[in-house]
Structure formats: C-alpha cells, structure tokens
C-alpha positions as CSV (number, residue, x, y, z in Angstrom):
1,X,165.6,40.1,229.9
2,X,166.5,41.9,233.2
3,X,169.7,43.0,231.8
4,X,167.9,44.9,229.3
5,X,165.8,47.1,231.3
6,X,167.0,50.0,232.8
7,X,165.8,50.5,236.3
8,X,167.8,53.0,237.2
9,X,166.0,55.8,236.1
10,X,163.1,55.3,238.6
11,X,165.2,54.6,241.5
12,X,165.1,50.7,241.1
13,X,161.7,50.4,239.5
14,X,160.1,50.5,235.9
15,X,155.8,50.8,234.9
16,X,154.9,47.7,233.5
17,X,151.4,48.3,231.5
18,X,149.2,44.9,231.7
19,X,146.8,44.4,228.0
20,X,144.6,42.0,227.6
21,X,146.1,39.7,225.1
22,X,143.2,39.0,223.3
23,X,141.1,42.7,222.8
24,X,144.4,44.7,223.7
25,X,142.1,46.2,226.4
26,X,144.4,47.5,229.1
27,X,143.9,46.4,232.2
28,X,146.3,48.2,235.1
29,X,149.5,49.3,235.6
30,X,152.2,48.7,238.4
31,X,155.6,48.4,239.4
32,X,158.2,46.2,238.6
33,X,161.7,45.4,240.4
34,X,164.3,43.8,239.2
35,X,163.2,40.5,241.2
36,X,159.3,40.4,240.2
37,X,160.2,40.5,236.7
38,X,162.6,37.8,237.1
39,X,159.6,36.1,239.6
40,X,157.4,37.2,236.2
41,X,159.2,35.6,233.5
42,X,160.0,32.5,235.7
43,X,156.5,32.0,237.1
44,X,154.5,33.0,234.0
45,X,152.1,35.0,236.6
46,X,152.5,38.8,236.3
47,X,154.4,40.1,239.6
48,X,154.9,43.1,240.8
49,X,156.6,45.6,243.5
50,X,154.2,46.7,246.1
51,X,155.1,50.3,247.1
52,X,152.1,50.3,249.6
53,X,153.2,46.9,251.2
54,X,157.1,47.2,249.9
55,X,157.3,43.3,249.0
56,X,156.9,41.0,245.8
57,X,153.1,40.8,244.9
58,X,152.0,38.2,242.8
59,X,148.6,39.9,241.3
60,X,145.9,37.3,242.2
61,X,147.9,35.8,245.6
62,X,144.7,36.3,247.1
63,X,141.7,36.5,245.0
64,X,143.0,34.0,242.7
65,X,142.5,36.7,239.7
66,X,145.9,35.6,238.3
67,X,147.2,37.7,235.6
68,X,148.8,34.9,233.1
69,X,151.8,36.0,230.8
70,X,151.5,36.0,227.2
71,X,154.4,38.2,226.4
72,X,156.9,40.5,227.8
73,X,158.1,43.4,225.5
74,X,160.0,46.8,226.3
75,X,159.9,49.7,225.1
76,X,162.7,51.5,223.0
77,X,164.5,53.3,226.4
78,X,164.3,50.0,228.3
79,X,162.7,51.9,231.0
80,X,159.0,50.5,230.5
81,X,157.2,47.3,229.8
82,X,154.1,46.5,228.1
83,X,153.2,42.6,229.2
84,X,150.4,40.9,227.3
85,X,148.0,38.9,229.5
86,X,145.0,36.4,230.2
87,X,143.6,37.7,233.1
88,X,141.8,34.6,234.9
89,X,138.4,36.7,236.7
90,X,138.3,40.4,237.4
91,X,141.8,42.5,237.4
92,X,140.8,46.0,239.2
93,X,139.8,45.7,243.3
94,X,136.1,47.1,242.5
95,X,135.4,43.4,240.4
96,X,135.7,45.4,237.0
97,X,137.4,43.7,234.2
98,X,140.1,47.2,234.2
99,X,141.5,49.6,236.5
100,X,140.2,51.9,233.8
101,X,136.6,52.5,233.1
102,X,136.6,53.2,230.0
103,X,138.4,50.0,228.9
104,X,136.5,47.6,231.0
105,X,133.4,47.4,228.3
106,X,135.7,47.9,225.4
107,X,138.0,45.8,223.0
108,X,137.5,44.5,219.9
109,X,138.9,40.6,220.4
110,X,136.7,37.6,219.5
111,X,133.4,37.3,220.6
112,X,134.7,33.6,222.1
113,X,138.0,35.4,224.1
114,X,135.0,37.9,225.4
115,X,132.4,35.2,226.3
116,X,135.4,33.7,228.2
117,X,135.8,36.5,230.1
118,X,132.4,37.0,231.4
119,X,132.4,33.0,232.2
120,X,135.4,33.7,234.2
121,X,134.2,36.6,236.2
122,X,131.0,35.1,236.8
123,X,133.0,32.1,238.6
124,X,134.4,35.0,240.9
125,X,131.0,37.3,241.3
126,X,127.9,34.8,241.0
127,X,125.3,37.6,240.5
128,X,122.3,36.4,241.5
129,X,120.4,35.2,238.5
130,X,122.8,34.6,236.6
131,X,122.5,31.4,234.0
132,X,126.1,31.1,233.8
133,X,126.9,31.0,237.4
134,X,123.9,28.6,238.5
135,X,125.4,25.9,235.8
136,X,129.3,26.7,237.3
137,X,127.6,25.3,241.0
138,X,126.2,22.1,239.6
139,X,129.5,20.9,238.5
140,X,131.3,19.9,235.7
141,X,129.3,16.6,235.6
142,X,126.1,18.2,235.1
143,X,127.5,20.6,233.2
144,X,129.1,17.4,230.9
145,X,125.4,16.2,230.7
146,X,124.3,19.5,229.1
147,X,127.3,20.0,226.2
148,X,126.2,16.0,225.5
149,X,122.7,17.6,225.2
150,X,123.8,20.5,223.1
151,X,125.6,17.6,220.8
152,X,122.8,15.6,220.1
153,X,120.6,19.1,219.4
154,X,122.8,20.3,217.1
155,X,123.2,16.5,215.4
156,X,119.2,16.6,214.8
157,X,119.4,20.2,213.3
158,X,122.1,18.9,210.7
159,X,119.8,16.3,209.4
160,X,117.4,19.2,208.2
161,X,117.8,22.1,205.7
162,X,117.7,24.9,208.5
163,X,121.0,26.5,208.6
164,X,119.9,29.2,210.9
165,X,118.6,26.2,213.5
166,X,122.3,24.9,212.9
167,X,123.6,27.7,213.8
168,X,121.5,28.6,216.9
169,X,122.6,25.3,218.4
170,X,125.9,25.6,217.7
171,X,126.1,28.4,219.6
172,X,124.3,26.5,222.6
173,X,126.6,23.8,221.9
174,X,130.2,26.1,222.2
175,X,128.5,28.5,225.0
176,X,127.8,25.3,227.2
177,X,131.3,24.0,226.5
178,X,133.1,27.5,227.4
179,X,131.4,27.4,230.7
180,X,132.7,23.2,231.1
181,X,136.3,24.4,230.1
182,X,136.0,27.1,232.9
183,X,135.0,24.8,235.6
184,X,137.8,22.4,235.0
185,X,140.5,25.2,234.9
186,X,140.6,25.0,230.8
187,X,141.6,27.9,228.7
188,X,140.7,28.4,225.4
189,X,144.7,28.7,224.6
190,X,145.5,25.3,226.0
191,X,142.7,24.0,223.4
192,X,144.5,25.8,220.8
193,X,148.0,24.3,222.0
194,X,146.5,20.9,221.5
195,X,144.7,21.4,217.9
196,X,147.8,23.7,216.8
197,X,150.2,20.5,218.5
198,X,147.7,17.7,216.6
199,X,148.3,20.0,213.2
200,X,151.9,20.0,213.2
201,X,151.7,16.4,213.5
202,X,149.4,15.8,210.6
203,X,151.3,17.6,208.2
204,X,154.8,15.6,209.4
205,X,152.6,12.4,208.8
C-alpha cells in the first residue's frame, strides 16, 4: 500500500484519521511516515510519526490503549488515510473515549460494540463504585462463577411464560459475559471469527 500514497506533498508525511470501526465515531488524528504505515499494516496496531518526539509511536506503547486495525483505506489523492479501528481502553490523553468532545458520547453502533467499550475503559479507569470494575478485580474465576449464575437464572425464566423475565436475564447473562471476555483479553470480533469460521463449516458439511 505504501506505493500508493503520496507522501510527498507533506514533506514525507500524510494525516491518517482513526474511526471507530464499530459507531464510525472518530477518535484522533496523527501522522504517518512511510515506515509506521508499513509498521501499521504489518503489526495490525495503528502507528504513527511523532513530530513532538520525532520517532515511530506505536499508539498504546505505554498505556496499553492499543488502537487495533480493521481497515486501511485512502483517499482519492493518495495523500490521506482514513484507518478503521478497535480501540482497546481510552484513545485521547485526558481518558476520553476521542480526542474530540463531541464524538466521545456519540455514535450510533450496537449497543453490545458500546457496552464493550465502557467495559474496556473501566479496566483502564476503575472509578470508584463502579460495578463493572469491582467484578474485573475478582478475576475471571469469579467472574466465570457469575455468567454460570446468570445461565442457570435465565434457564429457570425459560421454563415460565415471562418473556420480559427472559429477557431481563439475558441481558444479565450477556453483560456478565462481556465483562469475562474483557478480563481474558477476548474481543467480541474474535467470537464472531469463531461462529462466522464454525458457519462456513456447517454449510461445506
């Protein structure tokens, strides 16, 4: 792709705009040489070039707030990009989801891609009080204990005529599990992969 992009124009450099890949939310922009979009693309962890430091850096090298590529695109005078991202905890240096206020409360992606993200920042933040982070310190073993709770809740609703009980516990059931899948490092994508890899295989059987 690097031969594609023109990085003349900007004396060796080229904006690359980061979106969230599941709201379209964007979250920062940078600067891109032709080595940290080669480190991007190879990596799969967005990459830019400091002008403050004036080296590669790897967004997330030190906070862990890795920006995960989805997709790379460019625009039609090869002198931008627009790369799509999961951002794993909070993108801007305040702790806010964006760089830009108005698009850190806003996007209109899945309730489950948003409850994700709020799972993931509150493994970076821990506000006191918070539910979600007091279940993150016990562990994924206690935290395994309580989705096997949230099962066998939702199993009892089912054998009754209550579809809004079913549906309240269900959404115990899939909040508790987000919260398991973000201690152990899961994404929600890499559960997709699997069902999406597992559906391919029924339909060749």
């Amino acid at each position: 792709m690097n031969e594609k992009v023109d990085f003349d124009k900007m004396n060796g450099l080229v904006p690359a705009v980061i979106q969230d890949a599941d709201d379209g939310a964007v979250l920062m922009v940078g600067f891109m040489n032709p080595d940290a979009l080669k480190r991007t693309l190879e990596d799969g962890l967005v990459t830019f070039w400091s002008r403050t430091k004036g080296r590669l850096w790897q967004k997330g090298e030190t906070s862990g707030n890795y920006l995960e590529v989805v997709s790379v695109d460019i625009d039609c005078d090869s002198d931008s990009l627009l790369i799509k991202a999961q951002a794993r905890g909070p993108v801007c240096h305040t702790g806010s989801r964006s760089c830009f206020p108005l698009q850190a409360n806003n996007g209109t992606g899945k309730v489950l891609a948003r409850l994700t993200r709020i799972i993931d920042e509150r493994k970076v933040n821990a506000p006191k009080g918070s539910y979600t982070s007091r279940l993150l310190s016990e562990g994924p073993q206690r935290m395994g204990q309580k989705v096997g709770e949230e099962a066998i809740e939702l199993a009892i609703a089912a054998q009754y005529l209550d579809k809004q009980r079913c549906v309240e516990e269900a959404a115990d059931l899939v909040y508790h599990l987000l919260v398991l899948l973000a201690a152990k490092g899961i994404s929600l994508q890499d559960v997709e992969a699997e069902l999406e890899k597992r559906m391919g295989e029924a339909v060749q059987s």
